[in-house]
Backbone as numpy.savetxt, mean C-alpha at the origin, in Angstrom:
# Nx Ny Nz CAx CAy CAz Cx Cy Cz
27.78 23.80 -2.85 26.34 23.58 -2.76 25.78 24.37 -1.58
24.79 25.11 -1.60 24.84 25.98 -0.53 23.41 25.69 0.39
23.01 24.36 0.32 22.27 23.99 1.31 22.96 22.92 2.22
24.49 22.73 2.35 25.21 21.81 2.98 26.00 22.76 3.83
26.00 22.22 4.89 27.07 22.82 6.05 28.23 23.01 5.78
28.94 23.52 6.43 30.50 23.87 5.75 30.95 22.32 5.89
30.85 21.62 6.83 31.57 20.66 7.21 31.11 19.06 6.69
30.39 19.43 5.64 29.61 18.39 4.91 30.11 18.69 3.65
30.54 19.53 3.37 30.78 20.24 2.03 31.76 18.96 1.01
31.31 18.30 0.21 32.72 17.39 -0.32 32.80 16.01 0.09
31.85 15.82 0.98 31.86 14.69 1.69 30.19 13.55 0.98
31.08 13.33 0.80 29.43 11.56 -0.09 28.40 11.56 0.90
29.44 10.59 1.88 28.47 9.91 2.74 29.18 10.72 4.62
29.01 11.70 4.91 29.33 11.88 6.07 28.66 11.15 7.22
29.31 10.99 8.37 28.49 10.17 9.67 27.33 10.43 9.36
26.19 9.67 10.29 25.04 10.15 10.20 24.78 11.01 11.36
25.49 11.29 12.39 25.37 12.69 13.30 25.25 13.89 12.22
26.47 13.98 11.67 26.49 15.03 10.73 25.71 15.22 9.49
25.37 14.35 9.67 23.95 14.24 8.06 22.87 14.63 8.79
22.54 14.21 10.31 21.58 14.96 10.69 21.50 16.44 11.37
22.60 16.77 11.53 22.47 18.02 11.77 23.17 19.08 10.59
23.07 18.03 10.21 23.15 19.13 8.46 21.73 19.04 8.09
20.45 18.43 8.21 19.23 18.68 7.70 18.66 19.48 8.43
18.92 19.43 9.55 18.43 20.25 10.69 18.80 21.91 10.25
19.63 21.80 9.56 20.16 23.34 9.47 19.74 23.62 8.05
19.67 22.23 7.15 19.04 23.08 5.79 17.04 23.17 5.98
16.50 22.39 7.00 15.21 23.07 7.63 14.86 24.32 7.47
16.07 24.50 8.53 15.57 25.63 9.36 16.41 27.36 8.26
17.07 26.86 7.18 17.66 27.80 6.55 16.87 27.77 4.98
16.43 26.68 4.76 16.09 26.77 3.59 14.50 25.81 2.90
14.15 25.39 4.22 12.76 25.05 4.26 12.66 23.28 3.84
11.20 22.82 4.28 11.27 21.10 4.09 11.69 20.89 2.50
11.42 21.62 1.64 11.32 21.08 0.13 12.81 20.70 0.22
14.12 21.45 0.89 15.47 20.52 0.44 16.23 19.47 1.08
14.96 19.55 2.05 15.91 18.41 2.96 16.04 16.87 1.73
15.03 16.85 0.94 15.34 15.63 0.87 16.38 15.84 -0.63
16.57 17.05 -1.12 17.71 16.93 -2.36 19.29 17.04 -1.49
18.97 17.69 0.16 19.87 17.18 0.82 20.68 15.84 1.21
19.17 15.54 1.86 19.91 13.41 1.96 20.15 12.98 0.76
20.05 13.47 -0.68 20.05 12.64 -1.63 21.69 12.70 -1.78
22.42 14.42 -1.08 23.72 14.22 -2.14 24.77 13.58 -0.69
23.83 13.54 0.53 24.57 12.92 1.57 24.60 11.47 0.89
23.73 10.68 -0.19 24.14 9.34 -0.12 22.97 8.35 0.80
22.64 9.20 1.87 22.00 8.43 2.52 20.39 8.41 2.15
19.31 8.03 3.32 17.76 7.74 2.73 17.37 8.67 3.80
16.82 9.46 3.14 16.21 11.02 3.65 15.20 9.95 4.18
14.00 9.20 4.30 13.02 8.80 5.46 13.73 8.27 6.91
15.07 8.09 6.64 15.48 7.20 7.92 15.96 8.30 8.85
17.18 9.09 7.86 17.44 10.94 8.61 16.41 11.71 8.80
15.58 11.57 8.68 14.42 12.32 8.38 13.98 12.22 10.27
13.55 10.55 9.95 13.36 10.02 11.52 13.60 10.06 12.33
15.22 10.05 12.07 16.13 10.00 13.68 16.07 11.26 13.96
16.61 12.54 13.11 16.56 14.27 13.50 15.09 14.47 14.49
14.08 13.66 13.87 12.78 13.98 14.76 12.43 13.11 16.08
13.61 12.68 16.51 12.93 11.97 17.20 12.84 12.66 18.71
12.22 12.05 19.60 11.55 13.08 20.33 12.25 12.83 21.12
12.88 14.47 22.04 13.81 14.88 23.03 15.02 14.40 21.97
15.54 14.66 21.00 17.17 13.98 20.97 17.55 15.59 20.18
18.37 16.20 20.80 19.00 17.56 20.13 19.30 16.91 19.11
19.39 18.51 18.90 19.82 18.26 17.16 20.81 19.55 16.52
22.24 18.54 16.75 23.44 19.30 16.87 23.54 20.70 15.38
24.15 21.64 15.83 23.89 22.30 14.33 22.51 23.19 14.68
21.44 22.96 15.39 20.37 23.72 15.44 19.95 24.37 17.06
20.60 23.36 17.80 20.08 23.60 19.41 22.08 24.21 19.28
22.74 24.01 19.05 24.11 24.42 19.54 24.62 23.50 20.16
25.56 24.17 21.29 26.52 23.74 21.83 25.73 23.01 23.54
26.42 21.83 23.85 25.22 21.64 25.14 24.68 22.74 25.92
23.28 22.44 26.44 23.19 23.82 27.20 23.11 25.22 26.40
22.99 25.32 25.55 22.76 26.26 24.69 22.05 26.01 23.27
20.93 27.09 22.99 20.16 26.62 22.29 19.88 27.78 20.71
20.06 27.36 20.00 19.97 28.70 18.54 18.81 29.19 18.36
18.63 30.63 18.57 17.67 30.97 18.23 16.74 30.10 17.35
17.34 29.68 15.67 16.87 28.70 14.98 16.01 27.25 15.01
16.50 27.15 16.59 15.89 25.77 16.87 14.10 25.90 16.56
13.47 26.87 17.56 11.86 26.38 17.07 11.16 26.33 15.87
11.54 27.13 14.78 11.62 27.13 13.17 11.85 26.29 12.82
12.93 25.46 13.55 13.41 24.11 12.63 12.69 23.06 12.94
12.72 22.68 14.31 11.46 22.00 14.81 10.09 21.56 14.46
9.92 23.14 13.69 7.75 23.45 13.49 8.23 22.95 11.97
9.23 22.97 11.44 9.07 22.51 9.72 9.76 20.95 9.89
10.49 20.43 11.02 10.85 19.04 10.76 9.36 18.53 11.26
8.53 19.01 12.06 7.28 18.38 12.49 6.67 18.68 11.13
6.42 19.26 11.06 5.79 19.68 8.97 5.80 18.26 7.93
7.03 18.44 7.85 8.11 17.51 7.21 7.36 16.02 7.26
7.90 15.36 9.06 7.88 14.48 9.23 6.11 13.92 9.10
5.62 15.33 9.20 3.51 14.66 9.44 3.37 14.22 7.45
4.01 14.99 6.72 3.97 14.74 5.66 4.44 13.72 4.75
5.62 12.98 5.25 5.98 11.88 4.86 5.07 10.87 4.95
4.29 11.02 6.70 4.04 9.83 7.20 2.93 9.77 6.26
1.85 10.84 5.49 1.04 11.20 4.92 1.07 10.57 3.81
1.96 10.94 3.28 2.68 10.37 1.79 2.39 8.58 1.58
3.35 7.94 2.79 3.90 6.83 2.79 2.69 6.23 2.55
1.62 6.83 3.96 0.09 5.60 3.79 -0.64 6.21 2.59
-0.31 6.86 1.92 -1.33 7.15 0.60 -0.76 6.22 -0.32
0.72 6.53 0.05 1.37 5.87 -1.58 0.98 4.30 -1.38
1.37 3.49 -0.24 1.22 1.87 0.33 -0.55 1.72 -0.07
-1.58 2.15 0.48 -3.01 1.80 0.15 -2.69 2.13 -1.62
-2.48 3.19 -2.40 -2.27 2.64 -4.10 -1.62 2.11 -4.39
-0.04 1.40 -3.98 0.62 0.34 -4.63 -0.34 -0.85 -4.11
-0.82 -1.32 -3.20 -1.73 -2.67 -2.61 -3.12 -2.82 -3.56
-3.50 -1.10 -4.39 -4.91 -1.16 -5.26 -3.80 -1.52 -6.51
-2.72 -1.23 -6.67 -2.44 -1.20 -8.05 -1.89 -2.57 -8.40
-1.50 -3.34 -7.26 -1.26 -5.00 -7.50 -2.53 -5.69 -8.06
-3.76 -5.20 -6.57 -4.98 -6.13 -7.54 -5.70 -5.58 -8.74
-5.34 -4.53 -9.04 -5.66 -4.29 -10.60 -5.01 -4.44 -11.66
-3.85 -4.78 -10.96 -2.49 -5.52 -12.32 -2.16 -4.39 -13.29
-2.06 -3.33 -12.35 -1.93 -2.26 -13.15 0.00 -2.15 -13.47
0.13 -1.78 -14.54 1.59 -2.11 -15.07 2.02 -0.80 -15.62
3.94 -0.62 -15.56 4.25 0.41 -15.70 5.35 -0.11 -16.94
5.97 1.02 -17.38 7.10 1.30 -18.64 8.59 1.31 -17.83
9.37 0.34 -17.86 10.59 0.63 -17.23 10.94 1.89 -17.04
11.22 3.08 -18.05 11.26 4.10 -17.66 10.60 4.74 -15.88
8.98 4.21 -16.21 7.71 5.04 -15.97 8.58 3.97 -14.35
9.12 3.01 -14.00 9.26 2.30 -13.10 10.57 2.92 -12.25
11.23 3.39 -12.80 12.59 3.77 -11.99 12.13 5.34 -11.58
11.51 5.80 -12.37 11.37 7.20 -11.98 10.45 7.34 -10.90
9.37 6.39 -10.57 8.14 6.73 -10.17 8.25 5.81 -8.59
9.57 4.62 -8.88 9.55 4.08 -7.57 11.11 3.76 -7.09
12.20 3.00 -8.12 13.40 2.44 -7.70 14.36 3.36 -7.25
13.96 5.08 -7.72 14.68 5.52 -8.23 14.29 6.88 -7.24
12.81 6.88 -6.81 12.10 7.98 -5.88 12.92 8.29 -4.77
13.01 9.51 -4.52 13.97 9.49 -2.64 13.22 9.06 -1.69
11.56 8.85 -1.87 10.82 8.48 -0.65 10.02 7.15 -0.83
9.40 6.85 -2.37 8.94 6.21 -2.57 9.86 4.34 -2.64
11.25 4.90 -2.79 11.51 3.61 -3.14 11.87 2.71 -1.78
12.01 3.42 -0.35 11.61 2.89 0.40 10.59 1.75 0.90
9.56 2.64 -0.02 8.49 1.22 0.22 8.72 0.09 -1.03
8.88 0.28 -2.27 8.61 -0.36 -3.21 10.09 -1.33 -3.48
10.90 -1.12 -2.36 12.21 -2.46 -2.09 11.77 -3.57 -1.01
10.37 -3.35 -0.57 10.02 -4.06 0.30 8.49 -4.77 -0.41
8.95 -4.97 -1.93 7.65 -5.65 -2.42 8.51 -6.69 -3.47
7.88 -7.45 -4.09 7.97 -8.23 -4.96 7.63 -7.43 -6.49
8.63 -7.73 -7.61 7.83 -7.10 -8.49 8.05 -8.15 -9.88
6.89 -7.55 -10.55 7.00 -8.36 -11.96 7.35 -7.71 -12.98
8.67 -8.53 -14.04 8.85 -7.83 -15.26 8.07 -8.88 -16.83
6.92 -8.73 -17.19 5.90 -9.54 -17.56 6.07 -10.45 -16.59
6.56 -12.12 -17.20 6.09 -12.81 -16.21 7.53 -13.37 -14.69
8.51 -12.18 -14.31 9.54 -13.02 -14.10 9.26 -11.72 -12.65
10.07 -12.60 -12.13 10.15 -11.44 -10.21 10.98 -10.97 -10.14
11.30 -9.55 -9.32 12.65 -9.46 -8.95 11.93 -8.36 -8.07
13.29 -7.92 -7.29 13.04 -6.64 -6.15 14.16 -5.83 -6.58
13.79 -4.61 -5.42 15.07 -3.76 -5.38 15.94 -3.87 -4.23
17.07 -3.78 -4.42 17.87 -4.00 -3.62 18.22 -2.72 -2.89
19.01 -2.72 -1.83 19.34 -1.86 -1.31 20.34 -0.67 -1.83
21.04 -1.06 -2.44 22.33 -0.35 -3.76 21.16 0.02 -5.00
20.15 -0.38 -4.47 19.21 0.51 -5.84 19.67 -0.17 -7.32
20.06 -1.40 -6.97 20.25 -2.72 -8.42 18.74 -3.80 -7.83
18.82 -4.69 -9.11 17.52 -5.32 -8.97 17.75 -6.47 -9.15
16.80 -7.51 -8.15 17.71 -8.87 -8.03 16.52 -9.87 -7.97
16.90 -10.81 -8.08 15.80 -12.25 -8.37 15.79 -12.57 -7.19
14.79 -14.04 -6.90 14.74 -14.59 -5.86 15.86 -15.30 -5.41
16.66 -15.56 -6.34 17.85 -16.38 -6.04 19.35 -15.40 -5.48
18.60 -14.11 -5.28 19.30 -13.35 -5.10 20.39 -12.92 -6.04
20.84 -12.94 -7.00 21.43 -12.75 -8.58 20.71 -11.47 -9.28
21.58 -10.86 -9.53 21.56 -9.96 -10.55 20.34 -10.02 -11.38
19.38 -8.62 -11.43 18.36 -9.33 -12.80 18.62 -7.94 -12.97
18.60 -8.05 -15.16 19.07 -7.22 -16.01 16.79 -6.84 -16.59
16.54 -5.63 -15.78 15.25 -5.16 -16.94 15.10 -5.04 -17.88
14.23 -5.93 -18.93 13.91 -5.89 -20.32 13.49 -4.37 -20.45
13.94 -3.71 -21.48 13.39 -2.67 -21.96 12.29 -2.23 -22.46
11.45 -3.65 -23.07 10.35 -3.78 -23.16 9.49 -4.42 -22.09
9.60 -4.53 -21.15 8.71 -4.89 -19.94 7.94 -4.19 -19.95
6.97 -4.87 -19.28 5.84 -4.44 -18.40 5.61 -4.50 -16.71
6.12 -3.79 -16.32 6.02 -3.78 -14.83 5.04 -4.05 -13.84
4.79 -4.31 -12.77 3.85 -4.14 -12.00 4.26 -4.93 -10.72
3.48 -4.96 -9.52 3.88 -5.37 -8.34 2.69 -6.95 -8.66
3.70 -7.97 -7.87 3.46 -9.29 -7.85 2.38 -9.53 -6.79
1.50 -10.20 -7.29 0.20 -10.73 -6.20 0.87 -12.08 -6.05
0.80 -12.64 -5.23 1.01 -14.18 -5.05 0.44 -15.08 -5.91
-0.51 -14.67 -6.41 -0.84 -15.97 -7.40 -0.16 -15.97 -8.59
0.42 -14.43 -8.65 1.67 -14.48 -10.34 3.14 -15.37 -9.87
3.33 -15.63 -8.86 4.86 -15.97 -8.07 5.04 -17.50 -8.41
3.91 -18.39 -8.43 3.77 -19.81 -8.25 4.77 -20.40 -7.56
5.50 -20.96 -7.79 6.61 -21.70 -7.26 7.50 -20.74 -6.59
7.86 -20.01 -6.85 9.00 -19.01 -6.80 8.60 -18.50 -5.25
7.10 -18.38 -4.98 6.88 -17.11 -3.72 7.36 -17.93 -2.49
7.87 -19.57 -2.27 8.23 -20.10 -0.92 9.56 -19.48 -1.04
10.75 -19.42 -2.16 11.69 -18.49 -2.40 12.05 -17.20 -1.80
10.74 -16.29 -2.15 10.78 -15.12 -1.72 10.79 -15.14 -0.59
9.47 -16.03 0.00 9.02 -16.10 1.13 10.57 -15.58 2.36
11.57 -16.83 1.91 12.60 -17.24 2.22 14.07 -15.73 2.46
14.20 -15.56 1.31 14.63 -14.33 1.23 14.39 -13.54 1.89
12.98 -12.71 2.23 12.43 -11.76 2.79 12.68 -11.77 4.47
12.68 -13.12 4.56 12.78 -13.49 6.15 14.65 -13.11 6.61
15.01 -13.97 5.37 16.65 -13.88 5.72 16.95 -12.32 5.99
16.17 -11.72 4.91 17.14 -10.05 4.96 16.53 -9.60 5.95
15.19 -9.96 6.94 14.95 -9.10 7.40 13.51 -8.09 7.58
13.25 -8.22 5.83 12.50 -7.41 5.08 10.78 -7.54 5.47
10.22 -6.26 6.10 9.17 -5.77 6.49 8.20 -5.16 5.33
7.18 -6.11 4.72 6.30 -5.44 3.70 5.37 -4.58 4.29
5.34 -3.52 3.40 4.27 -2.39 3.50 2.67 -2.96 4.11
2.67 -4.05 2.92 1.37 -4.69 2.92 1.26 -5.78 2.70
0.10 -7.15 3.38 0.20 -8.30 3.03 0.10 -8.58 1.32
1.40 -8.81 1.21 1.88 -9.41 -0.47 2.55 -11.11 -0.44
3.52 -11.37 0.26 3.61 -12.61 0.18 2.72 -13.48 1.03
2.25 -12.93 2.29 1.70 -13.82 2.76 0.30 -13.73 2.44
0.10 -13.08 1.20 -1.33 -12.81 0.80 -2.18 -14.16 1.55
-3.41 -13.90 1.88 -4.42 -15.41 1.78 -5.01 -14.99 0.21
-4.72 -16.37 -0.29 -5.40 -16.61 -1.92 -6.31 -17.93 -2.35
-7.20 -17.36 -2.72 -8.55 -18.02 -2.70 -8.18 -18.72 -4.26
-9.76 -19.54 -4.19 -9.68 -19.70 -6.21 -11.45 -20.22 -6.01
-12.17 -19.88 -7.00 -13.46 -20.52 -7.10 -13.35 -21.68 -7.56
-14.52 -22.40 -7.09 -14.42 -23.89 -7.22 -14.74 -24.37 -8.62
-15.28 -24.97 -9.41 -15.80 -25.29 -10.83 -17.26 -24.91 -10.92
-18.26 -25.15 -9.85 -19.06 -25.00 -9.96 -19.50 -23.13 -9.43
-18.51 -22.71 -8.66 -18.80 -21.64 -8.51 -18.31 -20.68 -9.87
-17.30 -20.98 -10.39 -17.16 -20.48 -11.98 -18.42 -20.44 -12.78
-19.10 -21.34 -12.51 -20.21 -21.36 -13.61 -21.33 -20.47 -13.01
-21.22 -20.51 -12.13 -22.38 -20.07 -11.44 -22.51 -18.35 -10.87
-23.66 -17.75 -11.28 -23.98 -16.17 -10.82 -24.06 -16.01 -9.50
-24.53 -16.83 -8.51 -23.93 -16.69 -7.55 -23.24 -17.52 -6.45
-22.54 -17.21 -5.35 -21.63 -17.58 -4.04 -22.33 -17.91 -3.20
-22.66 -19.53 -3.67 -23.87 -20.12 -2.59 -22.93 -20.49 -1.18
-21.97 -20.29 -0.92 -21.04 -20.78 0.51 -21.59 -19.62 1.42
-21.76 -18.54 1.14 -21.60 -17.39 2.10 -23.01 -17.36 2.23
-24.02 -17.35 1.69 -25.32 -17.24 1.65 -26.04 -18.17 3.10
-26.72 -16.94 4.09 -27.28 -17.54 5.10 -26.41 -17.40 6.47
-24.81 -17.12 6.06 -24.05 -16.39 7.42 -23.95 -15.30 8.23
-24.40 -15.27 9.30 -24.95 -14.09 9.97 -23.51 -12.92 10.42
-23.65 -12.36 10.33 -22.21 -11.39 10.75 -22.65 -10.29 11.12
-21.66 -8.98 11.98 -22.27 -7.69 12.52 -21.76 -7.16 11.28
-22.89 -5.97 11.79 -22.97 -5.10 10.77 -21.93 -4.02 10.33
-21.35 -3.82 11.52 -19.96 -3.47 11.67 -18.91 -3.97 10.55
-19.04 -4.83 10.73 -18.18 -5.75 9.41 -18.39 -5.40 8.04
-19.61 -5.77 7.74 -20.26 -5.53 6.27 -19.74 -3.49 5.90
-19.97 -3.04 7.24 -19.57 -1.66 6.30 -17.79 -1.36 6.68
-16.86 -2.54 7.36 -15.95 -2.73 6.88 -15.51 -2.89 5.67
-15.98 -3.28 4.74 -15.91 -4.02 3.32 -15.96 -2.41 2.95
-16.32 -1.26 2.98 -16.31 0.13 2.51 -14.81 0.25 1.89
-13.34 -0.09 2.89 -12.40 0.40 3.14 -11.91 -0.50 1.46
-12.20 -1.38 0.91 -12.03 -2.45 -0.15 -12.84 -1.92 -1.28
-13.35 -0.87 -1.35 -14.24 -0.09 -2.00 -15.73 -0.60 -2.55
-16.18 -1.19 -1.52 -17.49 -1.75 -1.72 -18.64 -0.61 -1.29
-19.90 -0.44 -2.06 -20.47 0.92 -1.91 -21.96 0.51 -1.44
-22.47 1.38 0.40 -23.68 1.13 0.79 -24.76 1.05 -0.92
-26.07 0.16 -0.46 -26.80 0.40 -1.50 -27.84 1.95 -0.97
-28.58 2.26 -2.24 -29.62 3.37 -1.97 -30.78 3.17 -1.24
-31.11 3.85 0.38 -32.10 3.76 0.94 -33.23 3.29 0.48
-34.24 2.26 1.15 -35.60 1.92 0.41 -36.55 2.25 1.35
-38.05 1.65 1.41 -38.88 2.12 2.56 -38.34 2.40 4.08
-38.54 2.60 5.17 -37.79 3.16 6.18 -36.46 3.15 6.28
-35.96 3.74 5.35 -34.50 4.24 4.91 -33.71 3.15 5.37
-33.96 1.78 4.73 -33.10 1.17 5.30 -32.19 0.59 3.99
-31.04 -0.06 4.11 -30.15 -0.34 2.46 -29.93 -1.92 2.55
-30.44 -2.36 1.70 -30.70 -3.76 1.56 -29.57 -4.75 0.94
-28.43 -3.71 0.36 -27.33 -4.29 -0.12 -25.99 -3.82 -0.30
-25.25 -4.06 -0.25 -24.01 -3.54 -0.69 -22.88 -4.18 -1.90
-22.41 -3.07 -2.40 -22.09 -4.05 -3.79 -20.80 -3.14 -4.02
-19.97 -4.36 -4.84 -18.42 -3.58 -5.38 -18.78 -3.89 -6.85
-18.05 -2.93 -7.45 -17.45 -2.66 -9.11 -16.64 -3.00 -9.39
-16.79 -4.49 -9.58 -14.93 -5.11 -9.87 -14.33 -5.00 -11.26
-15.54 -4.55 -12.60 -14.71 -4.35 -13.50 -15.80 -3.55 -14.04
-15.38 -2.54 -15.48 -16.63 -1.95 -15.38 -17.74 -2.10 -15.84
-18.05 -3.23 -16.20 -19.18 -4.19 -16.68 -19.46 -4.94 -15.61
-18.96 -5.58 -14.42 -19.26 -6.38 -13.30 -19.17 -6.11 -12.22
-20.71 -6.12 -11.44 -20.61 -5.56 -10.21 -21.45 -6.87 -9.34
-20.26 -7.12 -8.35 -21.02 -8.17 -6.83 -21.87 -7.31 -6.37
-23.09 -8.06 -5.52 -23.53 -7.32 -5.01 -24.15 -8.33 -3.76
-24.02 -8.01 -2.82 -24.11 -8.99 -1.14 -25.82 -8.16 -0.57
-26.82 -8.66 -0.81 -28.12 -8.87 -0.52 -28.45 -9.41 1.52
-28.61 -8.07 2.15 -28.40 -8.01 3.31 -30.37 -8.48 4.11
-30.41 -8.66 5.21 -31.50 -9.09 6.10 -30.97 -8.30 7.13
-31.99 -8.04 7.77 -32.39 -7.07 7.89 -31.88 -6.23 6.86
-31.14 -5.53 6.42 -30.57 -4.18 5.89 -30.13 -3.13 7.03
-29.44 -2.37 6.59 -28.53 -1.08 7.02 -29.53 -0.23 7.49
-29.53 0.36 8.38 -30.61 1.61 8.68 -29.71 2.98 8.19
-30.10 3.64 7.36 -29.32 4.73 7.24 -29.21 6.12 8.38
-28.11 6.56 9.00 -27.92 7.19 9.74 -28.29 6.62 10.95
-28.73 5.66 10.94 -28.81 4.51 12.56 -27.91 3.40 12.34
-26.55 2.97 12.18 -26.41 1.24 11.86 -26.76 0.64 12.92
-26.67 1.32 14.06 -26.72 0.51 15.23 -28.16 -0.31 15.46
-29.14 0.01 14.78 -30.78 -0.41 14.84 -30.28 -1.78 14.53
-30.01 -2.17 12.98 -29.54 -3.80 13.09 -28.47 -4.02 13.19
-27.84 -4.54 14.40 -26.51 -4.85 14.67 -25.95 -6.01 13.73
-26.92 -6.86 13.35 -26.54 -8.04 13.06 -27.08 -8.24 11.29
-26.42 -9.20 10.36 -27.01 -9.18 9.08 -26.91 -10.58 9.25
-28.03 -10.84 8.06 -27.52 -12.24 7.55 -27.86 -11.97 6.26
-26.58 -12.51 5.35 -26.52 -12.91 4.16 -27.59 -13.22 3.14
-28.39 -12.69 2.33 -29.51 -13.37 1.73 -28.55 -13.93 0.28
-27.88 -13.47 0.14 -27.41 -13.85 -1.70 -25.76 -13.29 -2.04
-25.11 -13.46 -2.48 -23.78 -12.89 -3.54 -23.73 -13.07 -4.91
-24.32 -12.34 -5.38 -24.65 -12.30 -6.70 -23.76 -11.32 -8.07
-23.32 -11.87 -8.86 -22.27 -10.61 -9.90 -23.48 -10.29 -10.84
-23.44 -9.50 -11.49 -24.47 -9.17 -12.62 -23.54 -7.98 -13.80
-24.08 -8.46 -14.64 -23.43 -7.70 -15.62 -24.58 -6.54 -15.97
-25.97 -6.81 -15.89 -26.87 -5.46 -15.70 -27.52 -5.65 -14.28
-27.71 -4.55 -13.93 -27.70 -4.52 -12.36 -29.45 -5.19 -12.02
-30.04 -6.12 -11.66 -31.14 -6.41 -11.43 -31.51 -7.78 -12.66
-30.75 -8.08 -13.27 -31.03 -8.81 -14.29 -30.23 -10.37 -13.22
-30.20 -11.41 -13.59 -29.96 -12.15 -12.55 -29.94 -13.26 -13.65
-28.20 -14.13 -13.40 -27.75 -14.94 -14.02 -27.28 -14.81 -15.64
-27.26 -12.81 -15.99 -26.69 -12.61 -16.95 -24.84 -12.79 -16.83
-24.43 -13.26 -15.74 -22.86 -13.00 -15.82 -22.11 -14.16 -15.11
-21.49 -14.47 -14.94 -20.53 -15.42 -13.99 -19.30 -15.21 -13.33
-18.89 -16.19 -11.96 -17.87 -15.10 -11.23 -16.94 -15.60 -12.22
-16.96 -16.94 -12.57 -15.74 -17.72 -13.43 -15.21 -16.60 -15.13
-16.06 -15.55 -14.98 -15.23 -14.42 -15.91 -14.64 -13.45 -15.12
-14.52 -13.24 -14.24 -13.27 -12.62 -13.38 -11.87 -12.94 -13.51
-11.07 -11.91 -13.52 -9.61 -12.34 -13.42 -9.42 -12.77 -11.79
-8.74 -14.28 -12.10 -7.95 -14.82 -11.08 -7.72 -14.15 -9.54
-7.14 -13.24 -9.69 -6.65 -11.76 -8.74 -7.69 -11.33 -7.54
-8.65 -11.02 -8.89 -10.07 -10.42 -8.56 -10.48 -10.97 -7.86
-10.63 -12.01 -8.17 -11.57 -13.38 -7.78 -11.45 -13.96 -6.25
-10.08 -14.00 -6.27 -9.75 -14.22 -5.00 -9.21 -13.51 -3.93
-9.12 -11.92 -4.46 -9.55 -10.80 -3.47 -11.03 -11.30 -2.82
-11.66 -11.12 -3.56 -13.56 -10.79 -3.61 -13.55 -11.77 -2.64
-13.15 -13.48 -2.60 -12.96 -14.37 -2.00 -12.81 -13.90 -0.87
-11.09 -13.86 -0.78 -10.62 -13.02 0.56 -11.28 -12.06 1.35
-12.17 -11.29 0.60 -13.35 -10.07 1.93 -13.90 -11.07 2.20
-14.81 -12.07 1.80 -15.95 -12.97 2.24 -15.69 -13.59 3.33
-14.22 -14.38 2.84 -14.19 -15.23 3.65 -14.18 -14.52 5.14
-13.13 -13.57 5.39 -13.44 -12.50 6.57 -14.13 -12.37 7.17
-15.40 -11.63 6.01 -16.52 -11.40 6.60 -17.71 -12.21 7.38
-17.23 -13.44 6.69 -18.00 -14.43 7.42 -17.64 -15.30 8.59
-15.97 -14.64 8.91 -15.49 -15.73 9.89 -14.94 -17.45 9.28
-14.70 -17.36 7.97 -14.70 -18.52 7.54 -13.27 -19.04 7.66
């Protein structure tokens, strides 16, 4: 294989000295794209070698040389492990913010479409062994050996016909004090709040009802309200002295919340009203029509996301 050192040559799993200064040298000889078909035939997880080779001040045997002596090669290798490493980190928070959108949209994959795209990824499955997942309605994770296991820690065999997707806490019921449990024992650091989600539920009367009379009348900075941006909630359109009177999310594509602000937003000033208070939370199925829709037709998920910003936002 001629992106492996002589002395790696044949070897699975060599030390990890030598796994890292075998990447160091396929860097700097053959560019970032092989480091990671490198760590793959070392055995090991190209994000962790990836890490340690970069870490700051630690030579990096194979590229700096012998102590006290340094390879021409070294700053080449350096400017593409810095490359490398800005790009992972790039990767990781793009990929973590869409697996966290793709839980609350219950968006689901094809076993196939699941091993290729996460259990099975050299970078991705890093994150996606540190989540909960669903095969229709049953849990399991990935394990570290890249097998897939229940809460009870046991073997779980993937239906071929599944439907995949990552577990919100309200799909877990009983099972998530389990996980809970597990996760702690191994160790295990989630990407994103998943088990310890906070999970809301509307009350009976708020099911029936167009709008979220709890939040209505709570004063909060304004700062906050265009926090809610990052959750994909969208300023409303300037009105008389350009100010925006509301802000509203698209939770499905027929239903849109929409949070009815006092003062309002000054556009290109927020700082003019520091402070809002709440006039209304209202869903509408046509935008201005009022009491055509209800939150109690939301999925569950939804519902108590939407919950979860409020409650935030209001300090509740």
């Amino acid at each position: 294989m001629p992106f492996l050192v002589p002395d790696a040559v044949g070897k699975a799993r060599p030390p990890r000295r030598k796994a890292t200064a075998a990447l160091a040298w396929v860097a700097a000889e053959h560019g970032a794209d092989a480091v990671v078909k490198a760590a793959r035939v070392f055995g090991d997880e190209p994000a962790e070698i990836v890490e340690e080779a970069l870490s700051a001040g630690t030579p990096i045997p194979g590229v700096h040389g012998k102590p006290g002596e340094e390879s021409p090669k070294a700053p080449a290798a350096y400017r593409r492990y810095a490359a490398l490493k800005k790009d992972v980190r790039t990767i990781a928070a793009d990929q973590i913010r869409r697996l966290e959108a793709a839980m609350v949209a219950g968006r689901r994959w094809t076993p196939e479409e699941f091993r290729a795209s996460f259990a099975d990824h050299p970078l991705i499955r890093h994150i996606a062994r540190r989540l909960v997942w669903l095969a229709d309605d049953r849990s399991f994770r990935i394990a570290e050996d890249r097998t897939l296991a229940d809460s009870a820690d046991t073997q779980f065999t993937l239906p071929a016909s599944a439907r995949i997707g990552i577990a919100h806490p309200l799909h877990l019921g009983e099972d998530a004090a389990a996980w809970s449990e597990l996760f702690a024992d191994y160790e295990i650091t989630q990407p994103f709040p998943q088990l310890g989600r906070p999970v809301h539920a509307l009350t009976g009367d708020e099911r029936a009802a167009s709008r979220l009379a709890a939040f209505a009348g709570a004063r909060v900075p304004t700062g906050m309200v265009l926090g809610l941006i990052r959750y994909g909630w969208e300023r409303g359109i300037p009105q008389d002295g350009g100010v925006e009177h509301d802000i509203s999310l698209q939770v499905t594509p027929d239903r849109a919340i929409m949070i009815y602000l006092d003062p309002g937003i000054a556009a290109g000033a927020v700082d003019v009203f520091p402070e809002q208070t709440i006039r209304e939370v209202l869903i509408y199925k046509t935008l201005g029509v009022k009491g055509d829709a209800a939150f109690g037709e939301l999925d569950p998920v939804i519902a108590s996301e939407v919950l979860a910003q409020l409650t935030a936002l209001t300090g509740g």
